[in-house]
C-alpha positions as CSV (number, residue, x, y, z in Angstrom):
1,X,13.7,23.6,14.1
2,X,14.2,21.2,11.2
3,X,13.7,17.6,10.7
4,X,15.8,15.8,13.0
5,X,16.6,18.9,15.1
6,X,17.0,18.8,19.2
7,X,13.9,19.5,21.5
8,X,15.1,22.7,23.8
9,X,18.7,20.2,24.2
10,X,16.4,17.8,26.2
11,X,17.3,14.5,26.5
12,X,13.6,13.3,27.2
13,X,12.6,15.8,24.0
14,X,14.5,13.2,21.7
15,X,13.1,10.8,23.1
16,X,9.8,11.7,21.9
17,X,11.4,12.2,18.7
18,X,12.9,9.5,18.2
19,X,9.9,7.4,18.8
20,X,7.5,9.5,16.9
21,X,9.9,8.9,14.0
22,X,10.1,5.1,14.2
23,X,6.1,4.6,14.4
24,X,4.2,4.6,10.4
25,X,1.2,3.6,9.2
26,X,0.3,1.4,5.9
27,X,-3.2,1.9,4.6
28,X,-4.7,-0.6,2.4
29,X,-8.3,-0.5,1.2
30,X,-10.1,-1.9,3.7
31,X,-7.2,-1.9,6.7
32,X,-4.5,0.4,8.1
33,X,-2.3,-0.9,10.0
34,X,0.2,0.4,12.4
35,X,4.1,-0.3,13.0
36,X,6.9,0.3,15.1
37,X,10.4,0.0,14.0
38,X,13.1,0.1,16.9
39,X,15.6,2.0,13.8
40,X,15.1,3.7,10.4
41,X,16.8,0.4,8.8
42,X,14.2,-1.9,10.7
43,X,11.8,0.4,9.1
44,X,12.8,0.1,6.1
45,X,13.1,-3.7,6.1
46,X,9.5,-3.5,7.4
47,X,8.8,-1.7,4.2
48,X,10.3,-4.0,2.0
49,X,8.3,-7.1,3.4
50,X,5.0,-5.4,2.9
51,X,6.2,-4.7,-0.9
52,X,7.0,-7.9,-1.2
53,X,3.7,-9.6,0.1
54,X,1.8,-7.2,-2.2
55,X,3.9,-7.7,-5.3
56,X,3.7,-11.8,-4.5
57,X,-0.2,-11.4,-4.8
58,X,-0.2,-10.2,-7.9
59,X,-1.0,-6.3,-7.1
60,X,-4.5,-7.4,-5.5
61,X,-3.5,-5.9,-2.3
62,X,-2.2,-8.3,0.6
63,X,-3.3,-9.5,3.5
64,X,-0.3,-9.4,5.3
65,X,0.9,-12.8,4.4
66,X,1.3,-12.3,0.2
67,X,-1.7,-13.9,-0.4
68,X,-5.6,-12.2,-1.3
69,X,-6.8,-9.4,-0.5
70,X,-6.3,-7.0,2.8
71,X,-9.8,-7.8,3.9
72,X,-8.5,-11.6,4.5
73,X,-10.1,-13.1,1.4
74,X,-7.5,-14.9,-1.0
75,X,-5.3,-18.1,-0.9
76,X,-3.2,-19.2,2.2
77,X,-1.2,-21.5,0.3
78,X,0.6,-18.3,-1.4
79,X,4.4,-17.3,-0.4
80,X,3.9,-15.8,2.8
81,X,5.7,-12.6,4.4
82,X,8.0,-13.2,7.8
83,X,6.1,-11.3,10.4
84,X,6.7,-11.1,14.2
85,X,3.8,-12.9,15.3
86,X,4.2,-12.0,18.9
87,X,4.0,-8.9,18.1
88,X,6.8,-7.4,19.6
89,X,7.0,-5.0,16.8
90,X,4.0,-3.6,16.6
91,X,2.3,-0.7,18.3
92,X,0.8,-2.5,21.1
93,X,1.2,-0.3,23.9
């Protein structure tokens, strides 16, 4: 069975799949943090947005809001990152 493939032709198989598929991780050096997309294009918009927050700090690593560093240090007056604060999007549950 290949990337993408069926589960035994059961719908609660691809499910599984399916979520497995839209849940990744981003590690930075003192955090990882952990994301659920509800698509592959959500993910990669996801993706993007961390990119950016990093590349807007300069390369020092982001905290999540383009500004510092990912252990929180750094300047909140930097461009920050739209992130669902409510957290719908993340791996809560």
């Amino acid at each position: 069975m290949g990337y993408g493939g069926r589960v035994n032709g059961n719908a609660n198989g691809d499910r599984g799949r399916e979520i497995e598929e839209t849940v990744f991780a981003v590690y930075g050096t003192n955090n990882t943090w952990l994301f659920r997309a509800r698509n592959e294009r959500e993910k990669v918009e996801w993706i993007w947005k961390i990119d950016q927050g990093y590349f807007s700090s300069g390369g020092r690593g982001g905290n999540g809001n383009g500004g510092g560093r990912d252990d929180g240090s750094g300047s909140p007056e930097s461009e920050d990152v739209d992130v669902d604060v409510d957290r719908e999007d993340y791996l809560a549950d």
